[in-house]
N, C-alpha and C positions, 0 to 999 in steps of 0.2 A: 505588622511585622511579618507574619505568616504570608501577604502577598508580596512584600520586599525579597521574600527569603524564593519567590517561584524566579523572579528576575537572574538568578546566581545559578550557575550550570552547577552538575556535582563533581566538577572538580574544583570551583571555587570553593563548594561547601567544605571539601575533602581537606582544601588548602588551610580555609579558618579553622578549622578544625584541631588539625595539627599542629598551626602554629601557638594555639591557646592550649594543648597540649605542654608541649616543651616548656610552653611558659610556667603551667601549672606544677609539673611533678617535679621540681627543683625546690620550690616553696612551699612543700605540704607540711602542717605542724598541729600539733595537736588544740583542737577546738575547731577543724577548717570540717565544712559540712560535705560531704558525697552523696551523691544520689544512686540510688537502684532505678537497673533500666531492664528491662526482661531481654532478653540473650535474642528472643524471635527476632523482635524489632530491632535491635542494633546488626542482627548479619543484613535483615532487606536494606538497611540506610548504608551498610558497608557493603552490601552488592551493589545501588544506586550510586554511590560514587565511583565505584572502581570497575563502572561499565567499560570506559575507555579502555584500561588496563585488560580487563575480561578479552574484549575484542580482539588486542592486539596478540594474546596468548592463542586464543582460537587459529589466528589465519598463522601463528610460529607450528603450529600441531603440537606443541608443549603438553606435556601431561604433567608440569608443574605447575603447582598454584592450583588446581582442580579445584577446589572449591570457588573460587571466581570465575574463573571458565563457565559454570553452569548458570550464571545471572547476567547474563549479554542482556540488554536492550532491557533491566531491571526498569520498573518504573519508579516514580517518585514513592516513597512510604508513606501512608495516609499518616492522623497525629499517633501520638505517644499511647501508646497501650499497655499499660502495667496491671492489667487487672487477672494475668493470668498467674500472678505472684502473689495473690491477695487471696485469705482464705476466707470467703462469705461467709458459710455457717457462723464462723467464729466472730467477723467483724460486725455482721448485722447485728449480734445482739450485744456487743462490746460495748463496754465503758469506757473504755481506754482506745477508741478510731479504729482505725485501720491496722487489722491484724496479716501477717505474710504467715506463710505457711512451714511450717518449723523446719522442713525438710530440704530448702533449699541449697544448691549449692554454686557460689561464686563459679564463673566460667561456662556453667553448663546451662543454668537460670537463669540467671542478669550477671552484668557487671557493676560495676560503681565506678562512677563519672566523678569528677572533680565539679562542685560548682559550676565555674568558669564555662564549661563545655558545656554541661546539663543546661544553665542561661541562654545558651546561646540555639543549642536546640531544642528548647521549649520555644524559646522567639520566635525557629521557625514554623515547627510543627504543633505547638499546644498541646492537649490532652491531658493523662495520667493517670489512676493518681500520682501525685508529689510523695516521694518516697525519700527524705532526707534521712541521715544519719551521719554521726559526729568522730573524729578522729580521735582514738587516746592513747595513753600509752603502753606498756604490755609489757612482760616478760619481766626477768628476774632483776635484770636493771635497769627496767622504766624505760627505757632509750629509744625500742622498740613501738614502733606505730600501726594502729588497725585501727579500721574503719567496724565501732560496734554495732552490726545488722543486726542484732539480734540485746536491746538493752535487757535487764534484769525486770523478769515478770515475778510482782511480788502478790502473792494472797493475802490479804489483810482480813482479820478478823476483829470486830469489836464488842468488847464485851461490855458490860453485860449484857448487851441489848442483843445481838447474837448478828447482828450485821456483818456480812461480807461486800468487797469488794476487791477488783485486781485491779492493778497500777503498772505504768512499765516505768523504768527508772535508770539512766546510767550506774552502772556500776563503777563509776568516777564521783560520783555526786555522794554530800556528806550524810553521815549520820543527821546532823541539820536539818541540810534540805529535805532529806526524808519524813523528819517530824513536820515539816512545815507542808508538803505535799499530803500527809496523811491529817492533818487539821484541815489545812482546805477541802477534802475529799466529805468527810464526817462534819463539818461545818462546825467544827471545833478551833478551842484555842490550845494552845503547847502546856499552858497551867491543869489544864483539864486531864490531861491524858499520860501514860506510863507506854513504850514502847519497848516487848522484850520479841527475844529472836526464838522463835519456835521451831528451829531446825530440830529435823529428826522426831518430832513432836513429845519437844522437852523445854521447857523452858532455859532462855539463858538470856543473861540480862545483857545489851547491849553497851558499848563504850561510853563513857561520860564526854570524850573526847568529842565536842559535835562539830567537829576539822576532820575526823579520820572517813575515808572514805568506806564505800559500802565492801567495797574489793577487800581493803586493809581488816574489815570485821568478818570476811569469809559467806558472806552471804549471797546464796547463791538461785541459778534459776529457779523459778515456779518456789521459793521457800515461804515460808507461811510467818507472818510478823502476826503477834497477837498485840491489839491494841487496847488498853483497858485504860476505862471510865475513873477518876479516882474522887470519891466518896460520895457515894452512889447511895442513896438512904432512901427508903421508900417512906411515903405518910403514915403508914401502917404500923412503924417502926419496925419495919422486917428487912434485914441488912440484904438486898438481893445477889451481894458478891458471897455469900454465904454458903459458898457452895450450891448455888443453884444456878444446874444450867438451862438454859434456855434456848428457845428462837424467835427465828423473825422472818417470815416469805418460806417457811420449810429449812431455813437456811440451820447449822449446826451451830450451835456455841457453850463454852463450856465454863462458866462463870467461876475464878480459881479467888481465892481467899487471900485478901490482903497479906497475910501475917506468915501462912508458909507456903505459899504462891505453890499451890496444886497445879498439876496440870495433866490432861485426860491423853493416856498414852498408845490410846489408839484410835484417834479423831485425827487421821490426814487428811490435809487439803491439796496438798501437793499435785500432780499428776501420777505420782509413785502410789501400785496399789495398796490398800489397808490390809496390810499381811493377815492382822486377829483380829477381823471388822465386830466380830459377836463376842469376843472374849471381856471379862472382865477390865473397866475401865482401870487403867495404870495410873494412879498421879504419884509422881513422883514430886519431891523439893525441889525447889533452883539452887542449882549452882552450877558455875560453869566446869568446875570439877569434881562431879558428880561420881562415885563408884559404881561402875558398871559389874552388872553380873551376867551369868552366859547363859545360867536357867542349869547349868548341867554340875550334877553333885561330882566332889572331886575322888578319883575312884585309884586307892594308892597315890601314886607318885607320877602316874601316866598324864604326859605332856600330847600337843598338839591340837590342844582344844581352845586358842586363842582366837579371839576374833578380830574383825577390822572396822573400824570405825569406818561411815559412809562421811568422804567428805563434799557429799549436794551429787547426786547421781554417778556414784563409782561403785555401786554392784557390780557393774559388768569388769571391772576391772579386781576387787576383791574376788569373785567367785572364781577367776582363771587362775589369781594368786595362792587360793587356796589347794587348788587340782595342784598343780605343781609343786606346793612346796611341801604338798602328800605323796605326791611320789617317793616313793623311798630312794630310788636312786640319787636323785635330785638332793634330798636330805643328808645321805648318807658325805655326798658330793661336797657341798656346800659347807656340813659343819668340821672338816677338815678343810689342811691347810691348801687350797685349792689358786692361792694368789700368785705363786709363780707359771701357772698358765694361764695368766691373764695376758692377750696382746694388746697390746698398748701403741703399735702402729700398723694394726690393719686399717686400712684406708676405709674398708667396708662395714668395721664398727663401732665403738660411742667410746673410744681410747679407755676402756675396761670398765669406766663408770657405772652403765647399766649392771651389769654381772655384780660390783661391787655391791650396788645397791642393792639389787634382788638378794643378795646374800648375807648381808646383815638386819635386811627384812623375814629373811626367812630365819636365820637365830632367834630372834625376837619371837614369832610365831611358836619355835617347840622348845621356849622356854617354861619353864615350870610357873603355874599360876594361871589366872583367869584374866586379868585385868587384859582388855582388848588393846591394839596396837594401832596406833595413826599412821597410816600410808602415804602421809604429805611428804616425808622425805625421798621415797620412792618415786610419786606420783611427778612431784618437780624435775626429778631426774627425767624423766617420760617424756613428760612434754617438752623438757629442752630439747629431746632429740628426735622425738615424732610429736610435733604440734596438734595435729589429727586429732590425738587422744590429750589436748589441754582444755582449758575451760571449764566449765559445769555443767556440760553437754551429754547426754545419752551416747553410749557408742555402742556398737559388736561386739562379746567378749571373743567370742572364734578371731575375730579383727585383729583383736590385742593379742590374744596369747599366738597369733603366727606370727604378728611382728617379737615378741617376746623371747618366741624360740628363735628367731633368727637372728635376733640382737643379743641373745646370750650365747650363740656359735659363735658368733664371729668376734664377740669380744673372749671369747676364752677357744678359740682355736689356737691348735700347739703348730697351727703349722704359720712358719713366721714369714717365710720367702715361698711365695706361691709359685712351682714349679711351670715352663709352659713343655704341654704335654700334647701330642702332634698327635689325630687319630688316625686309626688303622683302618684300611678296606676291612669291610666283614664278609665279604664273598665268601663264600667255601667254606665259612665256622662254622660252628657249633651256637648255639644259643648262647649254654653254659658256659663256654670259653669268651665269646664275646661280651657275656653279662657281667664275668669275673674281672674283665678287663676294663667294661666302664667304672666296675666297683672301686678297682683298685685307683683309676685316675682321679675318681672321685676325690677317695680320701685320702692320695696324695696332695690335694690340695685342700680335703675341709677333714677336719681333725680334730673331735670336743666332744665333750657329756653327750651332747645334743644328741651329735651324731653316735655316737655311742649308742645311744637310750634309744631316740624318738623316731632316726629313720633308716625308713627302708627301700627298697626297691624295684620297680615296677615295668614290665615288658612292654610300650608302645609300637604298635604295627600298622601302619599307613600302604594302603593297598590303590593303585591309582584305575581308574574306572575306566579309561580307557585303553591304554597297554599293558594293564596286570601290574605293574611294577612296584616290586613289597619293597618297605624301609622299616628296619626294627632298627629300633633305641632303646636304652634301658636305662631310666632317668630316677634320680631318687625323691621321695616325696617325705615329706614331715608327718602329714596326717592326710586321711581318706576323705573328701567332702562329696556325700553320698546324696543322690535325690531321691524326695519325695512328690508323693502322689497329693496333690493340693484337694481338702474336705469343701463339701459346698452346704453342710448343716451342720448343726451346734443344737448340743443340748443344754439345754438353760432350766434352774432348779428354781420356783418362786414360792415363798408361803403366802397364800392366801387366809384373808381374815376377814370376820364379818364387822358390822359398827353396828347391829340392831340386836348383839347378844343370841343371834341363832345358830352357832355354830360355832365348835373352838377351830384354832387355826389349824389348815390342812397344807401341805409341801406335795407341789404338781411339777413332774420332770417335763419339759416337753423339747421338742424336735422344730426349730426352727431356719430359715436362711440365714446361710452364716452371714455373707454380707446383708442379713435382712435391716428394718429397721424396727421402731418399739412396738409401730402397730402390727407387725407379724407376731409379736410376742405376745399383746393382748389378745389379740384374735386366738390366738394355739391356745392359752388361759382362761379365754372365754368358755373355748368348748369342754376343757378341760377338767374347769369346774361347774357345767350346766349353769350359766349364767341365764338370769332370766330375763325376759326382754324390756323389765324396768329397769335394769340393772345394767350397771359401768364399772369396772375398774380403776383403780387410780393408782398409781405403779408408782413404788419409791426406793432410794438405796439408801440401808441402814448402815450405817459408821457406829463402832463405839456406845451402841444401844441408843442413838439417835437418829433423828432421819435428816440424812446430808443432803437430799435435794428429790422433789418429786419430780419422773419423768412423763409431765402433761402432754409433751407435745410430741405428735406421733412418727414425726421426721427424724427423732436422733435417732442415729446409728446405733447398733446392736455395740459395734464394735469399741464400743465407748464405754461398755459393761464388760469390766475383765473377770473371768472364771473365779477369781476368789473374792467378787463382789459378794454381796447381800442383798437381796431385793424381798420386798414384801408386798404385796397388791391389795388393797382395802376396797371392798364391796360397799358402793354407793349407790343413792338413788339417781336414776338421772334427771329425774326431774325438778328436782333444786336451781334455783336462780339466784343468784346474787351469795354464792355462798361462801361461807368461814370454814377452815378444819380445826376443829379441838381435836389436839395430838396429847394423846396421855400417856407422860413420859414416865416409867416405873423406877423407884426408888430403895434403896433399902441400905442397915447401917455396917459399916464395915467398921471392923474390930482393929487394932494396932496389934503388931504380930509378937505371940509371948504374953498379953496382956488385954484381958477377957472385960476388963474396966475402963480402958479405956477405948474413947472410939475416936474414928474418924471422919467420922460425919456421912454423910445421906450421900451414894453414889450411884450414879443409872446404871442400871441392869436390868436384862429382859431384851424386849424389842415391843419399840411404841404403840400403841392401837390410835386408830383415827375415827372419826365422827363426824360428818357436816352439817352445819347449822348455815340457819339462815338469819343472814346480815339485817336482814327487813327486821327481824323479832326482837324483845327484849326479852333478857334474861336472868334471874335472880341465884344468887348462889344455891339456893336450895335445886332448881331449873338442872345446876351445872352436875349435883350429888345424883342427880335422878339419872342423867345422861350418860355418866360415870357407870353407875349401878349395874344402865342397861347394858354399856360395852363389855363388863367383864359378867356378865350373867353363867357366860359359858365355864369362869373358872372354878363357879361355888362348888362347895364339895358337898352341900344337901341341897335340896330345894326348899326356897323360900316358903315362908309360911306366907298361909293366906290372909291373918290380919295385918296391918303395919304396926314395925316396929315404933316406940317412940324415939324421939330425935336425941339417941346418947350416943357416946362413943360405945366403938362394938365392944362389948365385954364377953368373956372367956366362957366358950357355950355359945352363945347369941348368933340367930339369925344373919349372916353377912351380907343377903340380898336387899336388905331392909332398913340397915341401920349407917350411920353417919360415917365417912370414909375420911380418914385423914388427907384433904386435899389441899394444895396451896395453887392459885393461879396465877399468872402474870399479868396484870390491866395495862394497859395504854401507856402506862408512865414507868412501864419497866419495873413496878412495885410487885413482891408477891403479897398476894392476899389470901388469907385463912380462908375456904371455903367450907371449914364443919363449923363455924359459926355465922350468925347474922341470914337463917335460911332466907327470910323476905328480904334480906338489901338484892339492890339491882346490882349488878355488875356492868363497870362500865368496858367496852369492848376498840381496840385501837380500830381507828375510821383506813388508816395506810395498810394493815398487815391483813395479810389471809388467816392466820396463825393463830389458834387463841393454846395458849401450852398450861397444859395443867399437870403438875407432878402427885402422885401418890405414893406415902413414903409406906411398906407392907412392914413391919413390923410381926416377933411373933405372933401375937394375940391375932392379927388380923390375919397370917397366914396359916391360923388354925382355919378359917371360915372357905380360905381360896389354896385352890393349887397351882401356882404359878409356873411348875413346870414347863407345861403348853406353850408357855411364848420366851422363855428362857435360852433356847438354842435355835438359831436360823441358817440354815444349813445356806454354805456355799454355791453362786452360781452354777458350778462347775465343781465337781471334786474331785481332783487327782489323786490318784492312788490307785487303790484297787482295780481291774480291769472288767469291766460288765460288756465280755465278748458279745451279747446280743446286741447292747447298744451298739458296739463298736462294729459291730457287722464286720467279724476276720480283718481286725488291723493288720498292716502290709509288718512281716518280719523283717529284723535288721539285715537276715542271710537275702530279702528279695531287694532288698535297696543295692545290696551290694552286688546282686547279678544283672540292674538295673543299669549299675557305673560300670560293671566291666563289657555288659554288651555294647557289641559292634554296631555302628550307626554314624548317617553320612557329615563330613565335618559341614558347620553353618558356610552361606555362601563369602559373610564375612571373614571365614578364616579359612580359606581356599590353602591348597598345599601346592606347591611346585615340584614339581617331578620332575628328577632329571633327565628321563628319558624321554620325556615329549618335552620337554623346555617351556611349559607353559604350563598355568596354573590349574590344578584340577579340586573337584569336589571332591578328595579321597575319602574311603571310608577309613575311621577310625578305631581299631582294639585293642584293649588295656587288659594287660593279666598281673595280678599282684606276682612279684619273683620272689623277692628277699624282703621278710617281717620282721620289723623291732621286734625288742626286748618291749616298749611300751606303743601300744599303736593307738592312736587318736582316731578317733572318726568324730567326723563335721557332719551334723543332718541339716540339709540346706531348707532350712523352716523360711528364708526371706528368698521372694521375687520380685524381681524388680521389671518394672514396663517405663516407658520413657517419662511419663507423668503420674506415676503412682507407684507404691510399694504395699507390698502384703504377706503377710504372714502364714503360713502354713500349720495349724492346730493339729495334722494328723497323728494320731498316736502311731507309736512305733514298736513294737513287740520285739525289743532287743532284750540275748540272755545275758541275767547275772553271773552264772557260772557256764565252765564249758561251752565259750564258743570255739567253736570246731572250725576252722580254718584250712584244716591240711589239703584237702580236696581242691583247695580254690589257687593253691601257690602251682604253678607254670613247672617251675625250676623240678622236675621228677629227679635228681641228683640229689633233694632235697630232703633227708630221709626223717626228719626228726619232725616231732608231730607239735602241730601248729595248735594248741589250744590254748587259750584266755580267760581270766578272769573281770568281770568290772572290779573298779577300786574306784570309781571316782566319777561323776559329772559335773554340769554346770547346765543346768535349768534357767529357761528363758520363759516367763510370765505375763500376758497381756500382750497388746499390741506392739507395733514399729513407733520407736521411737520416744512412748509413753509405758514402758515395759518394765519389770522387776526381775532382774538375775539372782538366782542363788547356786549354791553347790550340794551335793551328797556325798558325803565321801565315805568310807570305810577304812577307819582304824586297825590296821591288818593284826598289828600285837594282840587286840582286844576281840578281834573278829566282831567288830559292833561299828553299824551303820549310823553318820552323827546328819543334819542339818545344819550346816554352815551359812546364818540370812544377816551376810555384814556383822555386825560386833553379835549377835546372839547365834549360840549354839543349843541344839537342841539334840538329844537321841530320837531313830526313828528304828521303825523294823523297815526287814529287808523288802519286804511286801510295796512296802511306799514308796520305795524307790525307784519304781518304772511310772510312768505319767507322760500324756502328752507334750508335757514339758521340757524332756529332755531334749538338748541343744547339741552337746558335745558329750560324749563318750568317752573314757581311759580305761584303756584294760593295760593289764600285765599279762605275760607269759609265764604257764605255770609255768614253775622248774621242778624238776625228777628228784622225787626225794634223795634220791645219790652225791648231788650236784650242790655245789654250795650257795644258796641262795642271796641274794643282798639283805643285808638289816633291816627292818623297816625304822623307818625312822631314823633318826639321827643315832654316832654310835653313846654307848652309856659313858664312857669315859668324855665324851663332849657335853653332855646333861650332867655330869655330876660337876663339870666346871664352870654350867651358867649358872647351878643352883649355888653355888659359893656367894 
């Protein structure tokens, strides 16, 4: 076919083309398949056809159509090349084929061909990969069709055995199919197995309906389905869903109890980072209506401490919702009767819906009580009218809240019939007269809270390079978006621990490449803690006092390790072959709250030690207590005695180095087995897994003998807060960012200015002076860069003040006599990498003068101290106002609280 297809000139090809075109996009319906073609290759096969066209554009001198003009005498496109849309790291070790790379975007990446055309150009040219994907239907009434490039990535967890696996899955396909995909996967039957939804990592039982689809049950990207075994008994007669969790490959698993389905509430699998990775295990009960609480005791009568349920990656859009509907103006705004300034035929906004919604979102918010608030009636509204922000997708919160602000202007601007308003020569003005005159045309035409509150306005001066010729404008801006100066190291925090009991565990900060990858972080670890040169490392990330996965291999990215990971590095020999790790996962019993009688059974706590044994040996449980013994040698609180104990449970007083430790193991068959009994049986050891896991549950008697302190707290990758200027080596202040954006520097050649007095486009220089300052001013720290095949994040801290930012100095307008100073009241914290990243907010309860954590439905109090971090994203200050002057409420007024609390 490919030598039939050299015979056809390209405008034959151009012709079939099209006509299978028209044919196609009149008959598209939901189930018809498209392909992904990379955007490179389709412009060279659309320059190869439209050579002719090209040519005859050249000999017209047209400067239309420029983009064709530039591929005259194009040659034929070798075959189909899609591999630059395909993310290796990911796919080579994929389960689930060929992975694309989550950042892509329609138009600018690939397109999507209809079948029909992709057949007909694979016949000529071959290659690929084959990149299908299926049409469905969308939106509020189905009606709506998309092509899903991106199906539902689901983590599956199995328990008890502690097996992981990812799946990709339409989000059209049943409850059903799902179960029947997830048997075929685990080489299971549907009788065998219990499928609950582990969003948010909470249990909740899925539809019985198994017609409804994955979409109708809310289950959304990268979410985490837990699959569990049902009656699972080991020979031993030791029930293993008993609350004992386990693994498998290093892999996490949290084995929850038939009867009131625990489940461990800080073990994500997600891509979202594990907020309390070391804090006490949460199990909470199923249910899908479960009583949430915010963690924050209730203090009086004071409201605004509700939270927002995450519905599958909407931090970024909770953390903006909360900055705003903290504004007090905004509050004060909203809980009053504000619907007769709702326009309702601005052409330019959502016919008042959006404003509506945000406003009966934001009531809800500073109503009295805890219980968190679902943002799906909001969030629906959103994406009716900016698509952008629909889906289950990560987005920008900066993104959101400017579209936010401008869709609550325009749907609540009072000005109804937009005047047209002719501009005036500025020869011969004044700044000030010219400035007051844009002002006023302004808000002759925009007219709202918005504008009110959020902006201001700013002096632009374009100076043209070759006849002098100045153009000042004075344009208004909503918020500041300020640069930063991009970090090229990272400090990364690891505890080190030994497995031959000669040392308790030590915490080593070190300075690594930020884009480095693991073996720079071994290597910086190595030196750090004088490794010796028998000696290796073995790097792991602890979840929830388990170990979520060891990092062996020394090509992953650093960047794959976000700041409020967990990481631990266990000292190995390296001269072991063929080796097993026994992981000893620490145990102890939690009480039921109020009631000292009752418990709730044996929960990990701590953080695991590791051990390598060799696969070649046999091993007897007594083998397993001695191994055990030697690992935790460093926690005894005397030194062993130099006889041996005999073989009892340790009794009160008694030697701990010596005597028989309450251990349970996991064998081959997923059974726990008692190891303080039967010292000579062999233990038999799984021939598939690396993994041997032994739990010891410490009880007091035992933790008379040990002090488990030592491995009870494992500090943070990274820990934001407090600022350790040396590390930081003089972070750049908020005040140099900002003399950063107002210095003068030449515009890019892509955005050349035209000058009227040479008539032709120049490189002018550019300068920005802030004129006129909100009441509330925003600043954007632009943390994301973009290059044409990559994005990246900017980590560097920012030394912005909490109080008294001083301003006055920086405003242009000298007519301007009143003094510009600031308080913060509020951010939104952006966490980890692009695209795999966690949003929160800080805000400050003005009534209370008390700084809260706002992280989706939990609220926490912090001090003021915490609240600067490399993390800050976005900024809100207010304007102090003069104790004279009558200031706005904060918050909502009391006669609107005393009518929600009715």
């Amino acid at each position: 076919m490919a030598d039939t297809a050299r015979l056809l000139t390209p405008e034959d090809e151009k012709r079939k083309i099209r006509d299978i075109s028209v044919a196609a996009e009149a008959q598209t319906k939901v189930g018809d398949t498209f392909y992904l073609i990379t955007q490179r290759w389709w412009q060279e096969w659309l320059g190869y056809v439209n050579q002719s066209l090209a040519a005859n554009v050249n000999d017209a001198s047209s400067t239309e159509n420029h983009g064709a003009a530039s591929v005259v005498d194009s040659k034929r496109p070798s075959s189909i090349d899609n591999s630059d849309l395909i993310d290796v790291s990911v796919s080579e070790d994929s389960a689930i084929g060929v992975e694309l790379y989550d950042t892509l975007v329609e138009g600018t990446d690939y397109i999507l061909l209809p079948e029909e055309i992709w057949s007909q150009l694979y016949s000529w040219y071959g290659g690929g990969p084959v990149l299908a994907r299926k049409v469905i239907n969308t939106g509020l009434s189905r009606t709506e069709l998309s092509v899903e490039v991106y199906p539902l990535r689901l983590q599956l967890l199995l328990m008890p055995k502690g097996d992981r696996s990812t799946m990709r899955i339409s989000k059209k396909e049943t409850i059903g199919e799902l179960h029947r995909r997830v048997c075929k996967i685990f080489d299971l039957t549907i009788e065998q197995i219990s499928i609950c939804d582990y969003f948010s990592n909470q249990k909740h039982a899925l539809s019985n309906d198994m017609e409804k689809t994955l979409d109708d049950a809310n289950i959304q990207m990268d979410q985490d389905i837990l699959v569990e075994i049902l009656n699972s008994k080991s020979d031993d007669g030791v029930n293993p869903n008993q609350d004992n969790s386990s693994f498998s490959n290093g892999s996490m698993a949290g084995a929850p109890s038939p009867s009131n389905f625990p489940s461990a509430g800080s073990l994500p699998f997600g891509r979202g980072p594990a907020r309390n990775g070391n804090s006490e295990s949460n199990f909470q009960n199923l249910s899908t209506e479960r009583a949430y609480t915010s963690g924050v005791s209730t203090r009086g009568s004071s409201c605004g401490l509700t939270g927002l349920l995450n519905l599958g990656n909407t931090c970024f859009m909770n953390s903006a919702i909360q900055c705003l509907v903290h504004t007090p103006e905004f509050a004060r705004y909203f809980h009053e009767d504000y619907h007769q300034e709702i326009n309702r035929q601005n052409p330019l906004g959502m016919v008042g819906e959006l404003a509506l919604a945000f406003g009966e979102l934001l009531r809800k918010l500073w109503s009295p009580g805890r219980v968190p608030v679902s943002p799906k009636p909001f969030k629906s509204k959103l994406a009716r009218f900016a698509p952008q922000f629909g889906g289950s997708g990560q987005h920008d919160s900066q993104e959101l809240l400017a579209f936010l602000l401008d869709g609550l202007h325009e749907d609540l601007n009072r000005v109804k019939q937009k005047p047209y308003i002719k501009s005036n020569d500025t020869d011969g003005r004044s700044d000030e007269e010219i400035a007051d005159e844009y002002w006023a045309n302004h808000i002759a035409r925009n007219d709202s809270i918005i504008v009110d509150v959020c902006q201001g306005q700013y002096k632009s001066t374009l100076m043209c390079p070759v006849c002098n010729k100045v153009s000042v404008t004075f344009d208004p801006f909503m918020y500041l978006s300020l640069p930063l100066q991009p970090a090229t190291t990272r400090s990364m925090t690891v505890t080190i621990f030994t497995c031959d009991g000669s040392a308790l565990p030590a915490a080593h900060t070190v300075t690594v490449p930020k884009q480095g990858r693991c073996r720079d972080l071994i290597q910086a670890l190595s030196s750090a803690c004088s490794l010796q040169p028998n000696e290796k490392l073995l790097l792991a990330e602890i979840r929830g006092h388990l170990i979520y996965r060891f990092l062996e291999d020394p090509l992953v990215s650093l960047s794959s390790i976000k700041d409020d990971d967990h990481l631990a590095a266990y000292k190995i020999p390296k001269t072991l072959r063929n080796t097993k790790f026994l992981q000893l996962i620490h145990r102890r019993e939690e009480q039921s709250t109020g009631n000292s009688q009752s418990s709730l059974g044996w929960k990990p706590y701590g953080t695991p030690l590791v051990s390598p044994i060799s696969s070649d040996d046999t091993f007897t449980r007594g083998d397993i207590q001695q191994m055990v013994r030697t690992m935790l040698l460093p926690l005894l609180r005397t030194k062993p005695n130099s006889s041996t104990a005999t073989p009892d449970q340790c009794n009160e007083g008694e030697d701990g180095g010596s005597c028989i430790l309450p251990l349970q193991l996991v064998d081959e068959n997923n059974a726990c087995i008692d190891v303080a009994v039967g010292d000579e049986k062999v233990v038999k050891l799984s021939s598939s897994s690396m993994t041997i896991l032994v739990f010891v549950d410490w009880s007091q008697k035992l933790l008379a003998s040990y002090d488990t302190s030592h491995i009870e707290t494992l500090p943070e990758v990274c820990k934001y807060g407090h600022v350790n200027k040396r590390a930081r080596n003089e972070p750049p202040s908020l005040y140099t960012c900002l003399e950063a954006f107002l210095r003068e520097e030449p515009l890019v050649p892509e955005d050349m200015w035209y000058c009227p007095q040479c008539k032709e486009r120049r490189q002018a220089s550019k300068k920005l002076d802030l004129w006129r300052l909100p009441e509330v001013l925003v600043i954007h720290l632009k943390r994301f860069s973009y290059s044409r095949s990559m994005k990246h994040k900017l980590d560097t801290f920012v030394n912005f003040p909490i109080h008294d930012f001083e301003l006055t100095n920086y405003v242009s307008n000298k007519n301007n006599i009143r003094q510009q100073i600031y308080q913060l009241y509020a951010l939104i914290n952006h966490y980890g990498g692009m695209g795999s990243g966690h949003y929160t907010a800080h805000i400050k309860l003005l009534d209370e003068n008390r700084w809260y954590n706002f992280d989706d439905n939990h609220i926490s109090p912090i001090n003021e101290e915490e609240v600067k971090s490399a993390a800050a994203y976005v900024l809100f200050y207010r304007r102090i106002v003069n104790e004279t002057s009558n200031g706005v409420a904060v918050g909502p007024p009391k006669a609107a609280l005393a009518g929600n609390s009715s």
